[in-house]
MIDOSE-1310 file (N, C-alpha, C; in nm, 2 decimals, decimal comma, always signed):
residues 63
xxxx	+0,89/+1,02/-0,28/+0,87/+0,94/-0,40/+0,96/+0,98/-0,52; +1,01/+1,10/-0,53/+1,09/+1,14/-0,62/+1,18/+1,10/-0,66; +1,26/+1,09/-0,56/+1,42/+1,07/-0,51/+1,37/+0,83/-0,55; +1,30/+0,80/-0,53/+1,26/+0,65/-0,55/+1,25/+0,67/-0,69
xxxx	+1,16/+0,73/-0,78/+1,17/+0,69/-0,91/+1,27/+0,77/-0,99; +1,38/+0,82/-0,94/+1,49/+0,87/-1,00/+1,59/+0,76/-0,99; +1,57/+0,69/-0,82/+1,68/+0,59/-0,87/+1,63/+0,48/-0,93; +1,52/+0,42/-0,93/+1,48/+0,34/-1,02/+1,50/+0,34/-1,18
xxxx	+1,47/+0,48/-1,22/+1,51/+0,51/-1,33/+1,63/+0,51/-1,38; +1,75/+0,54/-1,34/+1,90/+0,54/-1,31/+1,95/+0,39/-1,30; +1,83/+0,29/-1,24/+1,92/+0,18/-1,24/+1,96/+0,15/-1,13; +1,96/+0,21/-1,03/+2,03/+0,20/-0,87/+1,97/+0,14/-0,78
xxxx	+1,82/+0,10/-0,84/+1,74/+0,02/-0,79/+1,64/-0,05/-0,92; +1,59/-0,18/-0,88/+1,52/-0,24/-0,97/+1,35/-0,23/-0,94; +1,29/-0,23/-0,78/+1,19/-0,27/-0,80/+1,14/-0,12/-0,66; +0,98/-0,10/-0,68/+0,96/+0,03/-0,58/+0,82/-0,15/-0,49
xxxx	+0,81/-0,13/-0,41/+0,68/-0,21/-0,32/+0,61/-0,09/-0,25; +0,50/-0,08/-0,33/+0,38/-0,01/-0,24/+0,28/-0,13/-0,17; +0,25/-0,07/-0,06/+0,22/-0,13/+0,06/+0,03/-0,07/+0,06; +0,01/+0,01/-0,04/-0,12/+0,11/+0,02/-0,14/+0,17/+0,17
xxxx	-0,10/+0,21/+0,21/-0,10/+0,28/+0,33/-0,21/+0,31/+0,37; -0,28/+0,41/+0,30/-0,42/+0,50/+0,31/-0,55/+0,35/+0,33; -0,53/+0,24/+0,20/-0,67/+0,16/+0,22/-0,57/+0,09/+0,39; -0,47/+0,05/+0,42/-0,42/+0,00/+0,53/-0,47/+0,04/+0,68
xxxx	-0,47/+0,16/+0,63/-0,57/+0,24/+0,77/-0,70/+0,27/+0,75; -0,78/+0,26/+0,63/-0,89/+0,24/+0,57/-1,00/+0,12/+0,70; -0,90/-0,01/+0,63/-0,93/-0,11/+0,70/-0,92/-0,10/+0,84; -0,80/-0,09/+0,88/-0,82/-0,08/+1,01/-0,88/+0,01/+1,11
xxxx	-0,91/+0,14/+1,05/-1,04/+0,20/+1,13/-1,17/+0,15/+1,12; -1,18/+0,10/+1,01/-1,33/+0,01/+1,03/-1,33/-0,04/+1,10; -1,27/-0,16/+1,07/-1,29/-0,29/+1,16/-1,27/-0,25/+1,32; -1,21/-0,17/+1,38/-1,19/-0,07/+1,51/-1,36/-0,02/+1,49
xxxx	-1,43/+0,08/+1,42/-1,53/+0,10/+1,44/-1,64/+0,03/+1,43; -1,63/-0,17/+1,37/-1,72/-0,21/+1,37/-1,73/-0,28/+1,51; -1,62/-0,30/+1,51/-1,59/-0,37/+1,65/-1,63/-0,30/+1,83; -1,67/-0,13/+1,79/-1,67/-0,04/+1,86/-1,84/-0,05/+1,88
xxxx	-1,88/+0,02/+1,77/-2,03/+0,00/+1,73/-2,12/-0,13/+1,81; -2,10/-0,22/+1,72/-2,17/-0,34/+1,67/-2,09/-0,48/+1,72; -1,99/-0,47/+1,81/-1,91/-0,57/+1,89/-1,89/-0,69/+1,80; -1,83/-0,64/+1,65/-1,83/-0,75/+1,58/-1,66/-0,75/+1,59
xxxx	-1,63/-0,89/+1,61/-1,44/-0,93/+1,59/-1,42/-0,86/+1,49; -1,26/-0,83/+1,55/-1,14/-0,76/+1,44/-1,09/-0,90/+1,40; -1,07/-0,87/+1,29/-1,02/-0,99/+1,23/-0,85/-1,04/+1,27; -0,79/-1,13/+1,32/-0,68/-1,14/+1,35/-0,55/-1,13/+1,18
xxxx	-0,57/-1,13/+1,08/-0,52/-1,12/+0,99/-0,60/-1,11/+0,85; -0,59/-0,99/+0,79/-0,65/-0,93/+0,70/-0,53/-0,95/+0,54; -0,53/-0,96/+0,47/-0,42/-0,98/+0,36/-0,49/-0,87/+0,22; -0,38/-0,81/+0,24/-0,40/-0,74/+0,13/-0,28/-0,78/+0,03
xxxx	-0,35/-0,71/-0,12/-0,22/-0,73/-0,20/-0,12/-0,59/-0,21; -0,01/-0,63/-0,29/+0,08/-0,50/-0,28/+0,14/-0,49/-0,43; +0,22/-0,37/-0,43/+0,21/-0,35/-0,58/+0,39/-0,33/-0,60; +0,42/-0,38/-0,70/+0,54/-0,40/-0,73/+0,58/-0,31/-0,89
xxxx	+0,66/-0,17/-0,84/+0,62/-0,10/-0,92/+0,82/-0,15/-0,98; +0,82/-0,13/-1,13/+0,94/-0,11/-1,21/+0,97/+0,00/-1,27; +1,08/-0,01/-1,38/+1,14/+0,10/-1,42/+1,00/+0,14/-1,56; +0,90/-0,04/-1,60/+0,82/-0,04/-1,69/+0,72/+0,03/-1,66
xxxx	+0,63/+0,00/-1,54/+0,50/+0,05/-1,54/+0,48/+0,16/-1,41; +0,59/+0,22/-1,37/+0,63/+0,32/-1,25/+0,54/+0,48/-1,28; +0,51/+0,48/-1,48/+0,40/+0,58/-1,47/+0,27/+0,60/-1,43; +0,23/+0,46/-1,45/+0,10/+0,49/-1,40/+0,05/+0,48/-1,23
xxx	+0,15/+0,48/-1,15/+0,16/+0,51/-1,02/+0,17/+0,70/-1,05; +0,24/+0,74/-1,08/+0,21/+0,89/-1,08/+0,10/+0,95/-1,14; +0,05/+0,92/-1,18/-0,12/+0,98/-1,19/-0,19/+1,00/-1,07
């Protein structure tokens, strides 16, 4: 992530897209364990939103 908001910072890039990864697999072990459990469907398409980080608001991602 370092080496991304150095070049962001620099200009070499304009925009970072976080994907959330952690709730990404969050969701998908549930739904695996509800479906395991309690034989309830996995859902065929789940939409999450994603975050579009700049050179503006790139600090409050490092917190």
């Amino acid at each position: 992530m370092d080496n991304n908001i150095r070049l962001l910072k620099e200009g070499h890039i304009d925009f970072l897209i976080n994907q959330t990864p952690k709730k990404q697999t969050l969701i998908g072990l549930s739904a695996l364990a509800e479906h395991i459990l309690f034989d309830k469907e996995i859902p065929k398409r789940t939409l999450l939103p994603i975050d579009i980080i700049n050179s503006e608001n790139f600090k409050h991602y490092l917190d």
